[in-house]
C-alpha positions as CSV (number, residue, x, y, z in Angstrom):
1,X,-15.2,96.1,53.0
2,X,-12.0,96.2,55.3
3,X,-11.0,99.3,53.8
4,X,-14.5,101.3,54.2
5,X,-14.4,100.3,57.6
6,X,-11.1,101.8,58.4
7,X,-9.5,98.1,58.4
8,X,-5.8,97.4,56.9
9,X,-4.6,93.3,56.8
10,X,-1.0,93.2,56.7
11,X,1.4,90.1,57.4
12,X,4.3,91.2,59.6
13,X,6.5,88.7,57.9
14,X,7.9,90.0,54.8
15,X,10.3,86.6,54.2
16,X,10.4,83.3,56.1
17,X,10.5,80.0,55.7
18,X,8.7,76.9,57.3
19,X,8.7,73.5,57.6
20,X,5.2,72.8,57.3
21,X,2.1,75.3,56.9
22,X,2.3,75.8,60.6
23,X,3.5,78.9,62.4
24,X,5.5,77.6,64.9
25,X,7.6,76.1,62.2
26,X,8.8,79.6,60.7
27,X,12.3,80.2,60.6
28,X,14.6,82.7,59.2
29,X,12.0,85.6,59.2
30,X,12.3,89.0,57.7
31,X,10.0,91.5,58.9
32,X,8.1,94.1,57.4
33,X,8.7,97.6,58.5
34,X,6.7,97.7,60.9
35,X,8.0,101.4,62.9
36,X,7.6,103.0,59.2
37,X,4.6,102.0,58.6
38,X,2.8,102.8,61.5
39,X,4.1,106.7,61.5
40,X,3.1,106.8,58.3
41,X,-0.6,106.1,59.9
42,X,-1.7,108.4,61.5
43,X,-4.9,107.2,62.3
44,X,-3.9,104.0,63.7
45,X,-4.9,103.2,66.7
46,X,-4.8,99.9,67.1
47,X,-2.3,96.4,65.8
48,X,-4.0,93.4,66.5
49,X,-2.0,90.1,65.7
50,X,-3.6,87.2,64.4
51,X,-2.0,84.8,66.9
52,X,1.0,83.9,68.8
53,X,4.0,84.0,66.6
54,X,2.5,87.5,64.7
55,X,3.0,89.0,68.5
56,X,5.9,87.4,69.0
57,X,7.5,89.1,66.3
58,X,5.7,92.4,67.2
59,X,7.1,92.4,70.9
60,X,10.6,92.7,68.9
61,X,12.1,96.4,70.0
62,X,9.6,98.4,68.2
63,X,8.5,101.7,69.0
64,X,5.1,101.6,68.7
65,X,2.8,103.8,70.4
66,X,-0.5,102.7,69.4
67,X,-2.7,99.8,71.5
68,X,-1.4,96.0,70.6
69,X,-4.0,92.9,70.9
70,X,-3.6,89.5,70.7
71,X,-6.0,87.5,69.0
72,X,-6.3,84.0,69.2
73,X,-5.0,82.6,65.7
74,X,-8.1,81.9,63.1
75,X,-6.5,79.2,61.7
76,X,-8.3,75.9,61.9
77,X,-5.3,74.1,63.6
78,X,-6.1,76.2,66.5
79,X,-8.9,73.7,68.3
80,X,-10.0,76.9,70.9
81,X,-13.4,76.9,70.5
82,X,-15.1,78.8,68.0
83,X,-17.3,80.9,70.2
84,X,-14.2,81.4,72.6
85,X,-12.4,82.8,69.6
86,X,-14.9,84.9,68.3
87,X,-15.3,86.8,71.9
88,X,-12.1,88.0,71.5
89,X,-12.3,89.0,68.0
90,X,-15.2,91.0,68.5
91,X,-13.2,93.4,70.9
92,X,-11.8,95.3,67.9
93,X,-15.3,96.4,67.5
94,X,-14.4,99.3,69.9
95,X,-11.8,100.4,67.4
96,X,-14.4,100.9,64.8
């Protein structure tokens, strides 16, 4: 379904390490590549991260010259409300 509508899910961390299944925890990261991939795209117009620490590591010196959002994280140890969440997930809708 992602890919008929246009959609790829990609994890910028390639490697890493953590101390629990949480985010915050991850250490020693290696990162996809990220500037290859994305002129390899050409219709890309748009990298939305899936929380904090995904934009974290985006906002590393990258050239990137398409849109970035920040999403609030859809994992269940983020207590933002569901209906909060959603809102700003359904702004990609204008990328569709």
């Amino acid at each position: 379904m992602l890919r008929e509508a246009g959609i790829g899910l990609w994890d910028i961390v390639a490697t890493g390490r953590r101390r629990a299944s949480n985010d915050a925890q991850l250490v020693a990261e290696t990162l996809q590549p990220v500037a290859e991939l994305t002129r390899s795209l050409q219709r890309l117009q748009l990298i939305a991260c899936n929380g904090g620490k995904a934009a974290a590591l985006l906002a590393r010196p990258f050239d990137l010259p398409m849109a970035q959002m920040l999403l609030p994280s859809s994992s269940p140890a983020n207590t933002c409300p569901y209906a909060k969440k959603l809102g700003h997930w359904l702004q990609l809708r204008a990328y569709l």
